[in-house]
C-alpha positions as MATLAB code, in Angstrom:
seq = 'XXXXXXXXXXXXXXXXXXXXXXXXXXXXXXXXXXXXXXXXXXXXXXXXXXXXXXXXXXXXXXXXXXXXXXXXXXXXXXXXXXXXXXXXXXXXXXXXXXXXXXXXXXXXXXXXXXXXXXXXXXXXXXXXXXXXXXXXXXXXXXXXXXXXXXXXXXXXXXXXXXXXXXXXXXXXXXXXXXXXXXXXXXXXXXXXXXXXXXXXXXXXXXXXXXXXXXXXXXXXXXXXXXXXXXXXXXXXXXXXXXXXXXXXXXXXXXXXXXXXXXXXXXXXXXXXXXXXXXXXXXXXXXXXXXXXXXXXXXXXXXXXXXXXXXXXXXXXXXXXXXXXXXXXXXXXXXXXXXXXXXXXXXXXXXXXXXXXXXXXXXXXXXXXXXXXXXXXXXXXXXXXXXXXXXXXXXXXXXXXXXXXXXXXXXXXXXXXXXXXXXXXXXXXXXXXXXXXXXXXXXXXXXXXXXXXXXXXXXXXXXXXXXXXXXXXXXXXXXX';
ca = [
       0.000    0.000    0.000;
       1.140    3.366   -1.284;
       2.172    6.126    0.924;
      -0.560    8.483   -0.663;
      -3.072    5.554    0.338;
      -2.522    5.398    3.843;
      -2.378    9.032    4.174;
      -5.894    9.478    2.838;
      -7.598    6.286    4.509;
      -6.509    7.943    8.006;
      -7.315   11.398    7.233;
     -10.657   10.348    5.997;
     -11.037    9.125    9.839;
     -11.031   13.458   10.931;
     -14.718   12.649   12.154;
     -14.214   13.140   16.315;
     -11.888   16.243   16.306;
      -9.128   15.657   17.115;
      -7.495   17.092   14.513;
      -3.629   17.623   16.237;
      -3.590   13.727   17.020;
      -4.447   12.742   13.606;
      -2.267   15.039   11.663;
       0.640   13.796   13.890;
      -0.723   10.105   13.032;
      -0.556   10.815    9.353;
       3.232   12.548    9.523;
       4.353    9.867   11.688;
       3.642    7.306    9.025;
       5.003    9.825    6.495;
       8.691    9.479    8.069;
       8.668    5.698    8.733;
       7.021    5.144    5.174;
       9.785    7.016    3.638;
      12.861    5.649    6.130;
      11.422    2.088    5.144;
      11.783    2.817    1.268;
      14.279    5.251    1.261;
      17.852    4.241   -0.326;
      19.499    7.382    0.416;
      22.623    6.734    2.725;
      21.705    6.908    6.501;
      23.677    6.793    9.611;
      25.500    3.662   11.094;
      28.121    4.337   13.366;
      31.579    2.221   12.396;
      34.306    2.928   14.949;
      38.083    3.118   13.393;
      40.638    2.251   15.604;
      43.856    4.595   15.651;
      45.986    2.179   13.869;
      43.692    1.886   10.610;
      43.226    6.041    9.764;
      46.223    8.129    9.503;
      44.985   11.051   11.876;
      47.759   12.285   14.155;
      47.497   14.985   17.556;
      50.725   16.609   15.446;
      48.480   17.436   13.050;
      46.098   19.007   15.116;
      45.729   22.653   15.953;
      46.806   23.078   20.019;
      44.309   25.468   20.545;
      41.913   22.504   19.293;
      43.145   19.921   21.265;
      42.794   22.689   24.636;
      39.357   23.047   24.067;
      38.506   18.791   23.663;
      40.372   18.340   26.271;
      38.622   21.225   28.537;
      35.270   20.049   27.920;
      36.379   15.944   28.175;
      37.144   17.222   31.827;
      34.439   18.689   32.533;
      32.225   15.877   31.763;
      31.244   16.489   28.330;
      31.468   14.501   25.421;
      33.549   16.398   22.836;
      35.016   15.357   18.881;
      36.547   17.545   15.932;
      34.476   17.002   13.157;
      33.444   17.823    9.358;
      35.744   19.256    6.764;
      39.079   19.155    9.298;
      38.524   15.238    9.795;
      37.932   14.643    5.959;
      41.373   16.677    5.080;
      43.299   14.866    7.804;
      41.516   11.838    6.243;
      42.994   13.124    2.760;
      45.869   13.877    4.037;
      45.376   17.694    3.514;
      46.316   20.370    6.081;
      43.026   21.892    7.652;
      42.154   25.525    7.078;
      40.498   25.268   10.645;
      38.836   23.033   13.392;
      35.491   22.419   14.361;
      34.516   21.078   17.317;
      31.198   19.399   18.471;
      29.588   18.613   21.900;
      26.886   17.596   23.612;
      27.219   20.607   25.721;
      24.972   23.625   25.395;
      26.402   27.208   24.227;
      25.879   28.727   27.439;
      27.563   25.700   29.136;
      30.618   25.844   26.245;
      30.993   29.472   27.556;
      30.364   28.812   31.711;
      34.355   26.545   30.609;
      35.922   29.121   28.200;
      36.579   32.790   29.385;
      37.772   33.692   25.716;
      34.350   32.467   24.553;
      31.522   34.260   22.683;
      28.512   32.962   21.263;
      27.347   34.093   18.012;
      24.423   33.116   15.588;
      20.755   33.543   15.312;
      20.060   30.629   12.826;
      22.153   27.932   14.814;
      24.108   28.811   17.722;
      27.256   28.589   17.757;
      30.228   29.270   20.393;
      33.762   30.671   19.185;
      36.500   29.748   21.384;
      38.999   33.293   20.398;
      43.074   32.073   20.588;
      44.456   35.449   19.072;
      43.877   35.062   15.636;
      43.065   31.455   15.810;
      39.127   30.901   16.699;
      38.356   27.348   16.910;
      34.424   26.589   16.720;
      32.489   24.716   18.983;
      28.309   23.501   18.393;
      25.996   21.687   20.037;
      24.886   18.467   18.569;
      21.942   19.001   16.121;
      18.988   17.077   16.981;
      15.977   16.564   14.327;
      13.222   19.037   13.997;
       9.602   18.903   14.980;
       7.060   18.198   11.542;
       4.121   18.609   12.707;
       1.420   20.426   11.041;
       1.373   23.958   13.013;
       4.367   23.075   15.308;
       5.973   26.428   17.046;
       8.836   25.008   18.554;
      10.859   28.108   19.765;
      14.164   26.675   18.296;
      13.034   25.714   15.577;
      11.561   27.633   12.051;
      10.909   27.137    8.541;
      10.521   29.745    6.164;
       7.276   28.869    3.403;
      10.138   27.076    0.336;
      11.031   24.555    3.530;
      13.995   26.376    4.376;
      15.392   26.245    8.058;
      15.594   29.689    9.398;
      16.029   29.169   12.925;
      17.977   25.415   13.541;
      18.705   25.471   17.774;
      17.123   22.068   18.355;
      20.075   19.722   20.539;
      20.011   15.976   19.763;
      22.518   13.171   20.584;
      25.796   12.561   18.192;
      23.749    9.972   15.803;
      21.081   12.650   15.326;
      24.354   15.034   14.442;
      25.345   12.289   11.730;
      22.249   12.722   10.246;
      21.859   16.349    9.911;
      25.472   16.964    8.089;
      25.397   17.510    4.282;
      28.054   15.326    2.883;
      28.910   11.583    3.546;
      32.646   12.968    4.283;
      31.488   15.570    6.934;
      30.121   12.849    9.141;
      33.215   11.671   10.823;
      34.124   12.349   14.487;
      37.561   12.035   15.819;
      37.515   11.513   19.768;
      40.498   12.538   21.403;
      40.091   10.233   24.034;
      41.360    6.905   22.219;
      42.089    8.750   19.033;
      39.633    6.700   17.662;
      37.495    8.011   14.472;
      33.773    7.155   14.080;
      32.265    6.961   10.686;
      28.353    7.472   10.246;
      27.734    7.680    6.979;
      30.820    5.520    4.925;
      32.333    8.697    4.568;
      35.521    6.666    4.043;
      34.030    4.793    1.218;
      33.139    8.473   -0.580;
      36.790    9.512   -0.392;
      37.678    6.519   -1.688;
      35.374    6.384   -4.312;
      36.166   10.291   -4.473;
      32.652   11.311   -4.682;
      30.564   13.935   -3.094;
      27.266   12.521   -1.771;
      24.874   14.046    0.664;
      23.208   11.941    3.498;
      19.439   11.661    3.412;
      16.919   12.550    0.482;
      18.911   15.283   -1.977;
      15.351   17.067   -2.920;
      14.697   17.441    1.039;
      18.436   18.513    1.769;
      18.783   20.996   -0.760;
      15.302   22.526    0.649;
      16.481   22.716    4.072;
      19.486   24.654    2.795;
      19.824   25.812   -0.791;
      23.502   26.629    0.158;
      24.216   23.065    0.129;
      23.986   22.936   -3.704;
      26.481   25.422   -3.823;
      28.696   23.542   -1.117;
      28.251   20.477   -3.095;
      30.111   22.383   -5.740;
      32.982   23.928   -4.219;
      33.657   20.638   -2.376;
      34.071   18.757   -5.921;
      36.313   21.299   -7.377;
      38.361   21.825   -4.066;
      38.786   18.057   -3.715;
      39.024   17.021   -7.044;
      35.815   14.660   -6.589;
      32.816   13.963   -8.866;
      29.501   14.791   -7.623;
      27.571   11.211   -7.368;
      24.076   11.422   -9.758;
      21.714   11.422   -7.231;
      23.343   14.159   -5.514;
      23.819   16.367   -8.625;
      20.522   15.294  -10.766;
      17.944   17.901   -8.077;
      20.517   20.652   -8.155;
      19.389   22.142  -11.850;
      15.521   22.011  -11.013;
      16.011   23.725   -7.724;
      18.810   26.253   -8.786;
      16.057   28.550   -7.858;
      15.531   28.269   -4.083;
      18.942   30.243   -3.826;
      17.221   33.580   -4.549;
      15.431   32.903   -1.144;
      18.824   33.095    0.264;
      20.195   36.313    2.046;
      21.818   38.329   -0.131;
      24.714   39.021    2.362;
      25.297   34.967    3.086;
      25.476   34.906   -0.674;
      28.266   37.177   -0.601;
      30.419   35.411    2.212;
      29.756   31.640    0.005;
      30.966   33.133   -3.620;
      34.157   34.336   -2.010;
      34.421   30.220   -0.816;
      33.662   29.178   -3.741;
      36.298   31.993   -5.832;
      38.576   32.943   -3.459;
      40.173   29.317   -2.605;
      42.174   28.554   -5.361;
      39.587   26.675   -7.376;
      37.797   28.872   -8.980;
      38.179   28.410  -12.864;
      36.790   24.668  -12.173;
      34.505   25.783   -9.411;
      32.842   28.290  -12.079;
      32.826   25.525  -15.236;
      30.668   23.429  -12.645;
      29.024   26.167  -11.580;
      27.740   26.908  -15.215;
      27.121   23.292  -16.237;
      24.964   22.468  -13.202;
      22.709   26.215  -13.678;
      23.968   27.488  -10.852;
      25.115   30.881  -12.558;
      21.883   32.473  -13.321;
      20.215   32.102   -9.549;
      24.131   33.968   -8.559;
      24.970   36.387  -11.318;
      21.321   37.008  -13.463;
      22.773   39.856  -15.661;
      25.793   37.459  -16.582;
      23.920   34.022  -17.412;
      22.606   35.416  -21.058;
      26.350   36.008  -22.139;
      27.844   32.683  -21.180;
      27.304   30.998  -24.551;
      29.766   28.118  -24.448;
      34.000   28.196  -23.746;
      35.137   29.853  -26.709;
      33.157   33.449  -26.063;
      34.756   36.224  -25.251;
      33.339   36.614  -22.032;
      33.848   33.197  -20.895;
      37.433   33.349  -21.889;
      37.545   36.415  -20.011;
      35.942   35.158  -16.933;
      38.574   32.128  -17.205;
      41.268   34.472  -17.276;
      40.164   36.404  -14.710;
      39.484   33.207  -12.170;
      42.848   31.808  -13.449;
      44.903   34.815  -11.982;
      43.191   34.478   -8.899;
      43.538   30.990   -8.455;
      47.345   31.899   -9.031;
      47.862   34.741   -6.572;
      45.964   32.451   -3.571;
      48.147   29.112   -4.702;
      51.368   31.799   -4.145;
      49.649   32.973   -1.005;
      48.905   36.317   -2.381;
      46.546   39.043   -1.427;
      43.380   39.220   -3.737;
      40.469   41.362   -3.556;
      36.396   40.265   -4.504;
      36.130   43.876   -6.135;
      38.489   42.518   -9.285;
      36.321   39.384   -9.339;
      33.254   40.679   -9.100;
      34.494   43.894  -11.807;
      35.110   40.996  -14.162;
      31.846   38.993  -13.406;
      30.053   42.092  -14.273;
      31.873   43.782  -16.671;
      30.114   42.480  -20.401;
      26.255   43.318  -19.262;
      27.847   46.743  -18.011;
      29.337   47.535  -21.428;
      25.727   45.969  -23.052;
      24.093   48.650  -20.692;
      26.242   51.834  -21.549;
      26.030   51.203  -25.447;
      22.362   50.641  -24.653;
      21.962   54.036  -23.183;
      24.481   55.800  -25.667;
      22.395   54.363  -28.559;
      18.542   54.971  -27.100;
      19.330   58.226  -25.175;
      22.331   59.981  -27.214;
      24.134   59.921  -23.606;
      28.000   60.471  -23.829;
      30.203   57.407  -22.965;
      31.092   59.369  -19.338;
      27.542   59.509  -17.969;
      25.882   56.021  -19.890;
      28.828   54.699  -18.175;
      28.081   56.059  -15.182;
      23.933   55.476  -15.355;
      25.080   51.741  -16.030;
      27.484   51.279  -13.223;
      24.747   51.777  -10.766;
      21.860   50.213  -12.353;
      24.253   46.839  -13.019;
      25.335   47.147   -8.825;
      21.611   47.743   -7.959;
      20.602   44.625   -9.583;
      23.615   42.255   -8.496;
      22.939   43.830   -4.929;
      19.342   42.269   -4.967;
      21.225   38.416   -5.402;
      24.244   39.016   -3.923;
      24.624   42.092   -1.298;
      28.234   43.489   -2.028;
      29.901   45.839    0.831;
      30.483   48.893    0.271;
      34.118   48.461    0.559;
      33.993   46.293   -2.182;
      31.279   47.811   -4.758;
      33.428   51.390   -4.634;
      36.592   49.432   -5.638;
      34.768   47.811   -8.377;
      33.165   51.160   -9.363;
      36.650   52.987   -9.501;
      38.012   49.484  -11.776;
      35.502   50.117  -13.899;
      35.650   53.904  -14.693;
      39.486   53.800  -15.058;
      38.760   51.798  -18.361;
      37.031   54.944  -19.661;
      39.873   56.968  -18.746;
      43.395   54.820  -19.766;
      42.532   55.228  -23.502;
      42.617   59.314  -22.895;
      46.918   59.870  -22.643;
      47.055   63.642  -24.088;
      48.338   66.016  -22.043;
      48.474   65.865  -18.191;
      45.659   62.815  -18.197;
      48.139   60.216  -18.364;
      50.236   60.977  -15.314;
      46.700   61.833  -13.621;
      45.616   58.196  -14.331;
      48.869   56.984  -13.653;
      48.607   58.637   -9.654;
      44.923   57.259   -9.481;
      45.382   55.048   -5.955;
      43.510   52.315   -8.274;
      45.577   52.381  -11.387;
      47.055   49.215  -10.881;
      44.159   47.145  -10.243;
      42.366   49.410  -13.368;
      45.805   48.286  -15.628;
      45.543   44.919  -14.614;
      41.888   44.423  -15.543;
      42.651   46.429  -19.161;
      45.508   44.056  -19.695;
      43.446   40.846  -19.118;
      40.740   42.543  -21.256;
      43.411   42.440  -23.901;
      44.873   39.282  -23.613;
      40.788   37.939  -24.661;
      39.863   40.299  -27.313;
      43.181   41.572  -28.751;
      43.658   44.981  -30.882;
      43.711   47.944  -29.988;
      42.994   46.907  -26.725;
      46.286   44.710  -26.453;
      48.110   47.990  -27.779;
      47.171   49.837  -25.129;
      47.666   47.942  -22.775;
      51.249   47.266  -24.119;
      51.608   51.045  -24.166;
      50.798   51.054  -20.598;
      53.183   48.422  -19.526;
      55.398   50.755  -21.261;
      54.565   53.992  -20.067;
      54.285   52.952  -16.343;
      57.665   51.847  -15.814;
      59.636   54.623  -18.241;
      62.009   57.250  -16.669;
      60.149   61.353  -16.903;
      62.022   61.560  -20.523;
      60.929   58.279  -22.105;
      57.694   59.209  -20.878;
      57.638   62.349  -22.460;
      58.950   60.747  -25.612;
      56.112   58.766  -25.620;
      53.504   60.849  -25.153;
      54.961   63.294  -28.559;
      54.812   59.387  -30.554;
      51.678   59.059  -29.696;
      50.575   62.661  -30.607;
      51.993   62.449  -33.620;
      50.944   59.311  -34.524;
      47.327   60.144  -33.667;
      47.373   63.377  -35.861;
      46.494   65.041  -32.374;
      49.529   67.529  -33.190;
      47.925   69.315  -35.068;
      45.267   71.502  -33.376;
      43.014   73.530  -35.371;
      43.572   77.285  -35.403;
      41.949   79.360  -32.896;
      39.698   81.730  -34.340;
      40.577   85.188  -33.314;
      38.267   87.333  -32.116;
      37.296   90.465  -33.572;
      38.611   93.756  -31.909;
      35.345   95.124  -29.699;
      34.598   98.639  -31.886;
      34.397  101.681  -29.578;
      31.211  103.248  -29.478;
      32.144  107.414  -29.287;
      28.581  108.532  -27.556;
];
């Protein structure tokens, strides 16, 4: 007998009122109905002794070990967990450390002076070590489904999203609420023994991303996870298993329901790590671009455009300056990301309104940000950086006069020449001649620089000016 079946034979039996009982009845029989024929990978706990997993305390952030070792004393059960347990796994060095408990946030903080506790969707506590912050959560517990439940800790938003995730459960019930096979691994300091929930071993192996639990129901929970699901298969080098990546296309959507501003703080994961030319090719192939970047999807016609070689480029020198442990900024990124439906926009306006390249230019810089700003909120910090990228390209092909040493002082020149030279490198001409001139220009002595400036007058034909007119001696009027 169908799920659908026994659902309607017992709500058919709403004839005494007692509407709450039966509506828990039917849900009830929802879950074990699905658990019974569900495939997806569950939870069961395999312990891994210390001598069959490579994990070593040498390899584990101090600070880290302080704070399992604080809370083991004080009577709490306490593991790393999640992506630092998967690299050690992989035998990757961990950005960071998470730690779980079974201890509340208010107890984590009653053992840690140097403790605060942020969060509104899940709680979390931060144990502060200078610049080192190891965090510390509670064990997730599952959530209340109930037709018109108000548990306090936990809320849903109307798409199925979880806005507000405080409900506590044991370690098993933590298994089951991670994403990714991989992320379900707890290492216990106490025998320095690792316990595996969800064959996360086997997915490393197999070198496959797979989430734990229904994708469809996952991915509604969290849209972020889609995105996660991503970055994890470029960072790691991993495939995305089918059933995991099939859902993510037909709900690409459910990301616009996410906060602009936690938008912001997951593209610089997923472009800022060092990954981000195959981050974005998986990105676009899965139809995760649009829901992220509207403006850009229409352009990205297949690898050989122009403004998906640019975008390559672009993502390519990134990925170089983090591998070399260079400093990068999101406003070059996001300058890039944005740059083609800007330039669409300001020949727009120059051919509808009869605008002049300065204020189309201008018109389209904020209209572009105001639109990207609905998807993705980008600080201030940021946006003005992009803005002043942006504008310099207007202003390095005018050299006459003063206007090149003026450009040159601009306190964003370099990030402006960099962006012109990559432009360049894509669409060659006179594009990759001035840029060349640039190169030039930037790093002549005052005379060569001077020299320059009369080639390029005269080459122009800007040497010759036309005649002023002179203006005709005022007659005196004898009154």
């Amino acid at each position: 007998m169908s799920t659908s079946t026994i659902v309607r034979i017992i709500t058919s039996l709403k004839c005494s009122g007692e509407t709450v009982i039966i509506t828990r009845v039917v849900n009830s029989v929802k879950r074990v109905l699905a658990k019974a024929s569900n495939s997806q990978p569950g939870v069961a706990a395999v312990t891994v002794p210390r001598a069959e997993h490579g994990i070593s305390r040498d390899d584990i952030s101090e600070n880290a070990l302080k704070v399992l070792y604080r809370l083991n004393k004080a009577g709490y059960q306490a593991f790393l967990v999640g992506g630092c347990v998967r690299d050690l796994m992989l035998g990757l060095k961990p950005k960071d450390f998470d730690v779980v408990t079974d201890a509340t946030p208010e107890q984590i903080k009653e053992q840690f002076n140097n403790c605060r506790l942020i969060g509104r969707r899940f709680r979390l506590a931060h144990i502060i070590f200078g610049r080192e912050v190891i965090e510390v959560a509670t064990f997730r517990g599952h959530h209340p489904d109930e037709e018109g439940s108000s548990a306090p800790h936990s809320r849903r938003n109307e798409h199925g999203h979880l806005t507000r995730d405080n409900v506590f459960g044991s370690i098993e019930e933590d298994a089951e609420r991670r994403d990714f096979t991989f992320n379900a691994m707890y290492y216990n300091v106490v025998d320095f023994s690792v316990t595996d929930f969800a064959n996360g071993r086997t997915a490393i192996k197999k070198r496959e991303v797979e989430l734990i639990g229904d994708p469809q129901e996952r991915y509604r929970e969290d849209p972020v996870r889609m995105l996660r699901a991503i970055r994890f298969a470029a960072k790691l080098n991993m495939t995305i298993s089918e059933r995991t990546a099939v859902p993510i296309r037909e709900m690409a959507g459910l990301l616009t329901n996410i906060p602009p501003a936690r938008l912001f703080e997951e593209t610089l994961k997923l472009f800022i790590s060092g990954n981000g030319v195959e981050t974005f090719k998986q990105l676009h192939a899965h139809g995760l671009i649009e829901p992220l970047f509207p403006q850009l999807a229409g352009f990205l016609q297949d690898d050989s455009c122009r403004e998906m070689q640019f975008i390559y480029r672009v993502l390519e020198n990134t990925d170089d300056r983090v591998n070399r442990e260079q400093r990068v900024t999101p406003a070059f990124l996001y300058a890039a990301l944005l740059w083609y439906p800007l330039e669409e926009y300001a020949q727009k306006m120059m051919t509808e309104s009869g605008l002049t390249a300065h204020d189309a230019y201008n018109i389209a810089m904020s209209e572009v940000m105001r639109k990207q700003t609905q998807r993705i909120m980008i600080p201030k910090r940021f946006s003005t950086v992009v803005r002043d990228i942006w504008m310099l390209q207007q202003r390095l092909p005018r050299r006459f006069g003063r206007r090149a040493f003026q450009t040159l002082a601009h306190p964003k020149f370099r990030a402006g020449y960099d962006f012109l030279l990559l432009r360049g490198e894509v669409e060659g001409g006179d594009l990759l001649e001035l840029a060349d001139w640039w190169t030039q220009f930037q790093d002549a002595h005052p005379g060569q620089q001077k020299k320059m400036l009369n080639n390029l007058r005269n080459n122009e034909g800007s040497g010759t000016r036309k005649p002023r007119r002179r203006r005709k001696p005022r007659k005196d009027n004898d009154a």
